[in-house]
C-alpha positions in Angstrom: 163.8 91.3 73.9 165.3 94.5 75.4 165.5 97.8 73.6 168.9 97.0 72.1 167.3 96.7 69.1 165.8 99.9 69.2 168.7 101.4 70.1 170.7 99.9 67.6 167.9 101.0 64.7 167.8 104.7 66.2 171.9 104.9 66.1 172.1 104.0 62.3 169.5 106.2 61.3 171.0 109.1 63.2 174.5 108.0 61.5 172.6 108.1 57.9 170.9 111.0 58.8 167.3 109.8 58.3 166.7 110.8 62.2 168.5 113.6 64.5 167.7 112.0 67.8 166.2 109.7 69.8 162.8 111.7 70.6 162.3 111.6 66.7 162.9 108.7 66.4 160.6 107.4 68.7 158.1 109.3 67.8 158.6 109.3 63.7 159.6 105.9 63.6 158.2 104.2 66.0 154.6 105.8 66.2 155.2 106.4 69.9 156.2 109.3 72.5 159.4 110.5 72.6 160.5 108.7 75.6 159.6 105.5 74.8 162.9 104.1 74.7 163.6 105.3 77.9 160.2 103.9 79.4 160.8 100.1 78.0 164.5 100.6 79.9 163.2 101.8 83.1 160.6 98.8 82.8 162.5 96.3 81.5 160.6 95.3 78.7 160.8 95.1 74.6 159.5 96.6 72.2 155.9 95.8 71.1 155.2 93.6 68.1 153.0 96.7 67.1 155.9 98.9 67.2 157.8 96.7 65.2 155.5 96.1 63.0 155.5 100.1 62.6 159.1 100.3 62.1 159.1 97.6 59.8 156.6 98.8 57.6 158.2 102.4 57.3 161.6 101.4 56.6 160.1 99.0 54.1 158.1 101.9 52.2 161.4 104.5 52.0 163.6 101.4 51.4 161.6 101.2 48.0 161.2 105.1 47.6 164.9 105.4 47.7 165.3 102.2 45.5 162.8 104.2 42.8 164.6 107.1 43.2 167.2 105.7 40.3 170.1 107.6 42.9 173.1 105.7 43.6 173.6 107.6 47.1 170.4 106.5 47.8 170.7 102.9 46.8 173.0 102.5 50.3 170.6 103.9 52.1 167.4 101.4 50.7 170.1 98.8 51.2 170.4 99.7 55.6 166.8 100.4 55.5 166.2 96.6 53.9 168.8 95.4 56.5 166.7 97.3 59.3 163.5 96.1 58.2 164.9 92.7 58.6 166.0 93.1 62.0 162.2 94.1 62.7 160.9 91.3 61.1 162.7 88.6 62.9 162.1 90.2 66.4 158.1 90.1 65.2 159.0 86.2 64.3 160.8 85.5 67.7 157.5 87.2 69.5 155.1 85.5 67.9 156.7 82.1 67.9 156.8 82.5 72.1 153.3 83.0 72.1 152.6 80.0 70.1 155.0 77.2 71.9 153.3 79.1 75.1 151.1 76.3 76.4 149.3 78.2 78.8 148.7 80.7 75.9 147.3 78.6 73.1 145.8 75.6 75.0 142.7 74.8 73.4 
């Protein structure tokens, strides 16, 4: 997986305001340094399933804090944050399903 995802995540929240840049992001939403997004493009690698994991689980906690609030601006906002969360959820599914059909990996 590249960091499309990421970058796609960071660009919405920036748009919604939850975020003001990419080193937040990474760093508030992610649980990692501020160039991390910029590391996994130089390396040309994904996102861990821990970072997602991460995301996921942050954007799932304010989705239902703004879903509490009884706001209707912030029922939009749960809503992209549910949508996000999903995004995060199936690249954890994708990952984890590649390790599995890996026979090397899970040979017995």
């Amino acid at each position: 997986m590249s960091v499309m995802l990421l970058e796609h995540m960071r660009d919405e929240l920036i748009g919604s305001g939850a975020v003001r840049n990419t080193p937040e992001f990474c760093r508030a939403w992610l649980g990692r340094s501020e160039g991390y997004i910029r590391t996994l493009r130089n390396h040309g690698t994904g996102p861990s399933v821990e970072t997602l994991a991460i995301c996921a689980h942050k954007l799932g906690h304010y989705a239902d804090r703004l879903r509490g609030s009884g706001k209707c601006d912030h029922a939009a906002m749960a809503a992209q944050f549910d949508r996000l969360k999903s995004l995060c959820d199936q690249a954890i599914a994708r990952q984890a399903e590649a390790v599995w059909r890996d026979p090397e990996r899970m040979s017995a």
